[in-house]
N, C-alpha and C positions, 0 to 999 in steps of 0.2 A: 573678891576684888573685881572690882568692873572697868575691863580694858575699852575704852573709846574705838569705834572702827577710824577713824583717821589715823589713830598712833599704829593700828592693823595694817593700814596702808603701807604709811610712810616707813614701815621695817620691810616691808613686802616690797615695795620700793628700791629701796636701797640694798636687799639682801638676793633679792628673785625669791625665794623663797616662795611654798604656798601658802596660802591664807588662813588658813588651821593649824600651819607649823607656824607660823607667825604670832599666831593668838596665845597657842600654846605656850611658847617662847617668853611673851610678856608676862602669862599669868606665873609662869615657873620663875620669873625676876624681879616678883613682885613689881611690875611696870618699867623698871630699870630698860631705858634701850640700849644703852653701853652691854650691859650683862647677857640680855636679850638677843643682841649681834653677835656675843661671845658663843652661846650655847647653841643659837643654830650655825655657827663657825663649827663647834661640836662632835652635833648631830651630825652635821653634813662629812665630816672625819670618819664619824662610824660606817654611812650610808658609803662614802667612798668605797672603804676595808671590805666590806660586804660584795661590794661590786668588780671588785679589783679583778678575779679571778676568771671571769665571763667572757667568751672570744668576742674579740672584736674581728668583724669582717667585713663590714661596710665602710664605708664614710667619704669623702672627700679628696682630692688632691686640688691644690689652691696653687694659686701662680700673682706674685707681686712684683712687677717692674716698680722703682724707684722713680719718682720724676728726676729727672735727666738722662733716665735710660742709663745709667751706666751701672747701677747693682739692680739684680733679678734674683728669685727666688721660689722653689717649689715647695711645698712640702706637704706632704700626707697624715692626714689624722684621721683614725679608725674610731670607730663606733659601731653597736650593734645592729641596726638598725637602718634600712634606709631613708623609714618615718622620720627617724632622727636626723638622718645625714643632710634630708633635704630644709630642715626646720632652722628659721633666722637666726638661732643663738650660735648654734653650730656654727653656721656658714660664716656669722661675723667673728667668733672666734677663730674659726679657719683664718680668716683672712689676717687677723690681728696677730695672732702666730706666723704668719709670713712677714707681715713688717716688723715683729719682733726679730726674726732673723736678721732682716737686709739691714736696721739701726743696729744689733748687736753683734754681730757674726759670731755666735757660739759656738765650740766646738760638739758640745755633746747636746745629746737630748737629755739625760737623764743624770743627777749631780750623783749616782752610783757605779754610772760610768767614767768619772775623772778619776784619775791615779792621785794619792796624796802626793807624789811628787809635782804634778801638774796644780795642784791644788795648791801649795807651799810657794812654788813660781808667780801665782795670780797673787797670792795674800802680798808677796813682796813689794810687786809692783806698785802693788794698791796701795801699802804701808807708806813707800817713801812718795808717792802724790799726794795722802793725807798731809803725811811730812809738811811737803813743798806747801801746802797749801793755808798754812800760820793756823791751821785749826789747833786746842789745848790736846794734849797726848791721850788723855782721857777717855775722847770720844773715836779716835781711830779706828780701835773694834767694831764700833760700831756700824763707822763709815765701810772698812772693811767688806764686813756681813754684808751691808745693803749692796756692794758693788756688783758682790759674786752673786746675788738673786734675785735683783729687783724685776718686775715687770714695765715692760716702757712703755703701756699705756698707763698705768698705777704705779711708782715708785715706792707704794707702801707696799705691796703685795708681790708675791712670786709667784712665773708662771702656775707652776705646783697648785699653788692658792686659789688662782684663776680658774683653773682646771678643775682640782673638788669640790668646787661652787657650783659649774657648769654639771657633774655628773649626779651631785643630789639633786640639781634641778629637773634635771632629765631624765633621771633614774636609768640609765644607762651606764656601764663601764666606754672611757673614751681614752683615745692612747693616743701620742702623737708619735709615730712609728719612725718616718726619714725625713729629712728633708737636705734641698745642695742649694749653695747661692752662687755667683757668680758674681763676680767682680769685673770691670771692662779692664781688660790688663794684666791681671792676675792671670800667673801659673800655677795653673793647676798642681796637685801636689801628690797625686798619683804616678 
C-alpha cells in the first residue's frame, strides 16, 4: 500500500510523533487515520511503561501569575535531561501545567493519590450539577468522567494524556513533582 507523504505529515502534525512512526502507523491501519492516531496513542502507552522507572533530576520550575494578579502559581516538572528541560515542548508544557493549576485548583498531582472517599465527595458534586443542568440521566457518567480529568487546554484529553504524548515524543521519563497556588485572600491551610 502506498501511504502519500502529506497524509505522513498531517498525522505527524497532529500527533508530534516522528515521521517513520507516523508512516508506520498508517501502513499498520491500512491508511486509516482514526486507527493510525489510535495505535500510535498505543505505542506511545508502551514507550511511556518502558520509561516510567528512569530518575528524573532535571527540569524545570515555572511560575504563572493570572492576569489580574490575584491567583499565582509554581510548580515543578522533572525530566532527565537538561537537553530536554531546556527544549520548547517542555517549556510550553511547563508552562500549560501552571495555568492548568491556577484555572483548576487541584488538590493532587497524581488520581492515585485521592482517597475514594475524596473521590465519592467530587463524583457527588458533579452528579447533582449534571442533575441541575436538564441534561438526559444517561450521559451524567459521562459528564461525570470528563469533570474529574479533563485538560483545560484540550477538554478531550487528561493531563495524564498530555503527558505520554510529551514522553514518547521526547523519549524521556518526565514527572510533574509539586507544585502550590496561591489565591489573593486565601488562608492557607497549613
Amino acid at each position: 500500500m502506498e501511504i502519500s507523504a502529506s497524509l505522513v505529515k498531517q498525522l505527524r502534525e497532529q500527533t508530534g510523533a516522528p515521521m517513520m512512526d507516523c508512516k508506520k502507523a498508517l501502513l499498520e491501519s491500512g491508511g486509516d487515520f482514526e486507527k493510525a492516531v489510535t495505535y500510535l496513542r498505543q505505542k506511545s502507552l508502551a514507550t511511556v511503561t518502558k520509561k516510567a522507572s528512569r530518575t528524573t533530576s532535571d527540569g524545570l520550575i515555572a511560575a504563572y501569575i493570572h492576569p489580574g494578579s490575584k491567583i499565582g502559581v509554581m510548580v515543578e516538572l522533572n525530566c532527565e535531561t537538561d537537553f530536554v528541560a531546556r527544549g520548547d515542548d517542555f517549556t510550553a508544557f511547563t508552562k500549560n501545567v501552571a495555568m492548568h493549576i491556577a484555572a483548576l485548583n487541584p488538590l493532587y498531582i497524581q488520581r492515585e493519590e485521592v482517597s475514594e472517599q475524596v473521590m465519592e465527595g467530587e463524583k457527588s458534586i458533579y452528579r447533582e450539577q449534571a442533575k441541575q443542568s436538564g441534561k438526559p440521566e444517561k450521559f451524567w457518567d459521562k459528564i461525570i468522567s470528563g469533570r474529574l480529568q479533563t485538560y483545560i487546554k484540550d477538554d478531550t484529553r487528561t493531563v495524564q494524556e498530555v503527558l505520554n504524548e510529551l514522553i514518547a515524543k521526547l523519549g524521556e521519563n518526565i514527572s510533574i513533582r509539586r507544585f502550590v497556588r496561591y489565591q489573593l485572600g486565601e488562608t492557607p491551610s497549613r
